[in-house]
N, C-alpha and C positions, 0 to 999 in steps of 0.2 A: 407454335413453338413453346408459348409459356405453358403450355401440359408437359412438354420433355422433359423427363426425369434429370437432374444432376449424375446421378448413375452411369446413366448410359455413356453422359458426354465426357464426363472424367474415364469409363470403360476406355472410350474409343481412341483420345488420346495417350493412353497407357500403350497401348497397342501402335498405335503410331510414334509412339518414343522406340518402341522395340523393335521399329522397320517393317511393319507390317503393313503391306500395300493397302493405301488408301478404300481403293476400290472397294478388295477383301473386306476390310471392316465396314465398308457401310451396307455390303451386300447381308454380313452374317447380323447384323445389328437392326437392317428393314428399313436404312435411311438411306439419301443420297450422297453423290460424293462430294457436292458443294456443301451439302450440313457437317459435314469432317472438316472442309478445310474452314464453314468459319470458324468453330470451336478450335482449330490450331491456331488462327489466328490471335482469335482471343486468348489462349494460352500462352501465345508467346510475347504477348503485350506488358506479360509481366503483375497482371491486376491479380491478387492474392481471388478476388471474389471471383476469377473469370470464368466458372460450371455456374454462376447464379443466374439468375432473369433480369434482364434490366428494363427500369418502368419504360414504357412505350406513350407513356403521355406527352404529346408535343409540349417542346418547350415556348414557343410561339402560339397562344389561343387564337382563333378569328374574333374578330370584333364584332362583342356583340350586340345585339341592337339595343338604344337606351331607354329608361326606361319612359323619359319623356316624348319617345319617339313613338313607341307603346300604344302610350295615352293619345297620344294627335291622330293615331290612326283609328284607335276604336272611336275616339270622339266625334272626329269626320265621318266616318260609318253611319256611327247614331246617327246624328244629323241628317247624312243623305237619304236614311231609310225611312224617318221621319217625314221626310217632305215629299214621298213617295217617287224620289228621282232615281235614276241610275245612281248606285251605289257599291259597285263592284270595285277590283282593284284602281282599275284605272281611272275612274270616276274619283277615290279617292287623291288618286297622285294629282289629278288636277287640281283640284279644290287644295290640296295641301300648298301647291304652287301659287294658286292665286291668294294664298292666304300668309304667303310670304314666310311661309317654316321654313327656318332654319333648318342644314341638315338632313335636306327630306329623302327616305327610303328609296331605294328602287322598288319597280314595279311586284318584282319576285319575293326582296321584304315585307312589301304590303299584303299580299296572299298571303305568305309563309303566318305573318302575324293574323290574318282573319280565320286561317283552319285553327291554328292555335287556341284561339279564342272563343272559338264556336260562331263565327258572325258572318257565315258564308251564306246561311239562309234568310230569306226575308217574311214576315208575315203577307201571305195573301188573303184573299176576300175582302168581302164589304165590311164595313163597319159596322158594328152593330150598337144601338142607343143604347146608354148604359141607366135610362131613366130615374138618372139623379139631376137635383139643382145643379146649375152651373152661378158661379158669383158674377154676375156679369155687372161691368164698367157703367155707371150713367152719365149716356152721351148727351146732355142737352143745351150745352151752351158751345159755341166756338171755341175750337183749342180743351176742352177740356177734355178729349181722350184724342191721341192719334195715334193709328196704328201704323206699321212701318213692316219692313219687308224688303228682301232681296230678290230679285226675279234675274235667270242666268243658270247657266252663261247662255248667251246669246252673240252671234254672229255678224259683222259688216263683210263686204267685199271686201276682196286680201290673203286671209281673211283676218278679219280685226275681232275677237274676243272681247268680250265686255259685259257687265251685269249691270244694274237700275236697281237704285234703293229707291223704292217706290212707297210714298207716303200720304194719307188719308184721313181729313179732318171728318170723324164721324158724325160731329151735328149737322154740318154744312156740305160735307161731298168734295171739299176742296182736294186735289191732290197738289204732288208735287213729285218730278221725276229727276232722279240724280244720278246720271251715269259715270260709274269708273270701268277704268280697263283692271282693276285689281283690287280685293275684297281685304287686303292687307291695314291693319292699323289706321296709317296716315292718309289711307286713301277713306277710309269709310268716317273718319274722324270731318273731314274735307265735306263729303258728300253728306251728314245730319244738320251740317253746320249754316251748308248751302241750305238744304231744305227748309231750317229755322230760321233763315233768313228771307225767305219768303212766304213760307206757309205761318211762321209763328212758331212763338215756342209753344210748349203743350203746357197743361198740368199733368196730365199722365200719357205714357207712352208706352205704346203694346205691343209688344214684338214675339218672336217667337224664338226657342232656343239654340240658336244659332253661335258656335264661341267665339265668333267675331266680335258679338255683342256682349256676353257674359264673361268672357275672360279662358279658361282653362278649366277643366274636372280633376287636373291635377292639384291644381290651388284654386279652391271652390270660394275659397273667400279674399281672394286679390282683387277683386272691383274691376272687373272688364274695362271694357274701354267707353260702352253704351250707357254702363252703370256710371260711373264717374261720371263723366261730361251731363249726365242729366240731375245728377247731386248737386253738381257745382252749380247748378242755375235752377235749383230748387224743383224740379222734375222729378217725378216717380215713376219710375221704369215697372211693368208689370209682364211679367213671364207666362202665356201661355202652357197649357199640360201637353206635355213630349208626347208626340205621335198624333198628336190633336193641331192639326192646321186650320182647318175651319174656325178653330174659336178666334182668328183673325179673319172672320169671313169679310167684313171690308173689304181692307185692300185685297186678299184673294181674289174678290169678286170681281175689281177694278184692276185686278193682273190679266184677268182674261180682256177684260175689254183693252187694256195697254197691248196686249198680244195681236190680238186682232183689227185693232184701229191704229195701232202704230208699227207693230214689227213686219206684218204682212204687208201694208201697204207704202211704208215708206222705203225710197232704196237710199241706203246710205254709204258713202265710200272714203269717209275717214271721220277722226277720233271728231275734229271739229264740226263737221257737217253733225254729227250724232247730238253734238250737246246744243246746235243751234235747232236742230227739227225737235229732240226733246222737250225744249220750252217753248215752241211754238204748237207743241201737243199740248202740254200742259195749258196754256194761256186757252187752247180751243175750249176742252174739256169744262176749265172752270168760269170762262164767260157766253158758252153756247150749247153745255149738254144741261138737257132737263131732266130730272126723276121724280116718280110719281112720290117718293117715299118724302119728295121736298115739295110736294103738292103743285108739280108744277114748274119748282121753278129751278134756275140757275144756282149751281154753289156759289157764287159770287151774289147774286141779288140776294141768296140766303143770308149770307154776312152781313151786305149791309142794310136789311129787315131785323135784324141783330141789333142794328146798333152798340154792336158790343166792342170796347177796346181789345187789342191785338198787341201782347208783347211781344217786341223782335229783341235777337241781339245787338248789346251795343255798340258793335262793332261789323265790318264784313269779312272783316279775318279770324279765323277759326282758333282757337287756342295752339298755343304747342303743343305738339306730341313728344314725347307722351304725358299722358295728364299728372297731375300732384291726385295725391288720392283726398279726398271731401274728409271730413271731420263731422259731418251731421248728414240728417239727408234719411229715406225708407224708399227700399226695393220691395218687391214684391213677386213672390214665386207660386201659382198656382198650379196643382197636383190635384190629380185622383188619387187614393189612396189604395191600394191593391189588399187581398189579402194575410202578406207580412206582415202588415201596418208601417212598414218604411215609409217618411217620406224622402224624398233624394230634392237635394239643392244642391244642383251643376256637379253633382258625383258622391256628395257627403252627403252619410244617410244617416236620418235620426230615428228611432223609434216613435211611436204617438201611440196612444190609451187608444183599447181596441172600438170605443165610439167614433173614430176617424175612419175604421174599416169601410171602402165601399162609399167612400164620401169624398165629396172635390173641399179641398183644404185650400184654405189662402196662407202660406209663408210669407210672414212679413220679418224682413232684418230693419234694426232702428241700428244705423251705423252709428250715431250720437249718442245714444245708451249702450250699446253695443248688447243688442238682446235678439232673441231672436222666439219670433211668438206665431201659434198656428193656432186657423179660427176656423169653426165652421157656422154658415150663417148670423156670424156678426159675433160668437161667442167663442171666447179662447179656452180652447182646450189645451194648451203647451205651451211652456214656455220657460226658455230657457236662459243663460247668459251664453253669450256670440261673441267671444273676442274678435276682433279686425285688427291683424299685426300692422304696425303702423299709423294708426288714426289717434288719435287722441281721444282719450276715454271721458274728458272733462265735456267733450262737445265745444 
């Protein structure tokens, strides 16, 4: 209809003032005889405009999706395809659920937003060695690197849903297993706290990039929930390179044995029975398994051939949630550097001098200076100032 001439429809109403059978005129005209009577209609409504078009833009829009809703779902994506798990639609809605988002999409949102996006595909094949240095952590005292890791979702009879932050003292082999039924803030806040209350607190802690631990790609510089809690008690969080699991081969290696020495053979049929056989794995593992890499011996006789003291927290209640953000304190973000030369920390991308091309880069943020500097083998090539909204710039 908005191609139909004003001509015609002022024509045909001329003709219908003059008593000319409807019919007639739509027949000599090439229209129907409902298109006559709307145009009388509208004629006789009195609107000076009524031969004009009127906009057909609903005045009611659908609600569109936000844009922080967007972000949780590419971010989830990333994530899932990262860890080489199902990462399709429904793969994300779960994971958005147990990570307690607000607001979460439907199924049909979440597609609608991966064609959109382009993220419906996933890389296959092997890895290929990309035969550069890696900066790797020196494990040689107790507690001075651990690394940590989510494993899930996993199944009880019921069925009961639940994930393992599963965590691994790399000098010594110690683990520690912290089951929640939800990967949401207070629950993983809960479960590091549990951990560092028996395995010890770390100097440095490895994880992988997960936004449960780093916070949002939306607000790349709000201090996760991982990052804070490890500021505040003087811990240095270190970020694995995206797509790269293995550089946490540890615990990886020790998620297979968790998989197969405890999920297959223990039966479990509630939340309680889960977290009593959990430390009763744990206590096996670290007073009765031997590896050759500890010459033999037990992670427990490894410690205390150590003789090394062991910080715990001083307390066994875990802070409030949610945390005060830290005023001091260094994260640490390692990256490959591709040939863009981007480096990306949690979504914000900087450039770097094309000597970082094809090289793993250590990102270090100093929140207490508020700077933000990138090294390769011990030598800083960048560095920039790093506002953190919120902290105090004096330290």
């Amino acid at each position: 209809m908005a191609n139909q001439p004003q001509e015609a429809r002022t024509k045909a109403i001329e003709l219908c003032v003059k008593g000319e059978p409807p019919s007639r005129i739509a027949s000599s005209l090439g229209y129907s005889r409902a298109w006559i009577y709307k145009w009388l209609q509208r004629y006789h409504s009195g609107e000076k405009a009524w031969a004009e078009d009127r906009n057909r833009r609903p005045r009611r829009l659908a609600r569109r999706t936000s844009a922080a809703t967007v972000e949780a779902v590419k971010e989830t994506r990333l994530f899932l395809g990262q860890q080489g798990v199902f990462c399709g639609g429904q793969a994300i809605a779960w994971e958005l659920e147990e990570l307690g988002v607000e607001a979460r999409p439907s199924l049909r949102t979440i597609n609608r937003i991966l064609s959109r996006e382009g993220l419906t595909h996933r890389r296959t094949g092997r890895y290929q060695a990309k035969g550069k240095k890696y900066p790797r952590l020196p494990a040689l005292r107790a507690n001075q690197v651990q690394q940590m890791d989510y494993v899930g979702p996993c199944y009880l009879r019921g069925p009961l849903r639940f994930y393992s932050l599963n965590s691994v003292d790399v000098a010594t082999g110690r683990c520690a297993l912290s089951p929640v039924i939800s990967k949401a803030g207070p629950a993983t806040l809960e479960a590091i706290w549990a951990t560092w209350c028996r395995l010890g607190i770390p100097e440095h802690l490895q994880v992988d990039n997960e936004s449960v631990f780093y916070g949002s790609r939306r607000y790349p510089r709000g201090l996760g929930l991982l990052i804070r809690l490890c500021l505040l008690h003087e811990v240095e969080p270190w970020f694995i390179p995206m797509g790269e699991p293995w550089r946490n081969g540890v615990v990886e290696k020790f998620n297979d044995h968790y998989e197969g020495g405890f999920l297959r053979r223990v039966t479990l049929g509630s939340e309680e029975e889960l977290r009593r056989q959990s430390l009763l794995f744990e206590h096996k593992h670290n007073t009765r398994y031997r590896y050759s890499k500890l010459r033999g011996q037990t992670p427990e006789s490894t410690l205390r051939a150590m003789q090394q003291p062991i910080r715990f927290p001083e307390s066994m209640t875990a802070p409030a949630y949610p945390l005060r953000r830290p005023e001091r304190g260094r994260y640490h973000v390692v990256r490959f550097i591709r040939s863009d030369g981007q480096l990306d920390i949690f979504g914000e991308k900087h450039a770097l001098p094309r000597e970082a091309v094809y090289e793993y880069v250590i990102a270090t943020v100093d929140v207490g200076e508020q700077k933000l500097s990138a090294q390769i083998d011990g030598r800083t090539v960048h560095e920039i100032p790093y506002a953190m909204p919120g902290c105090d710039t004096e330290g």
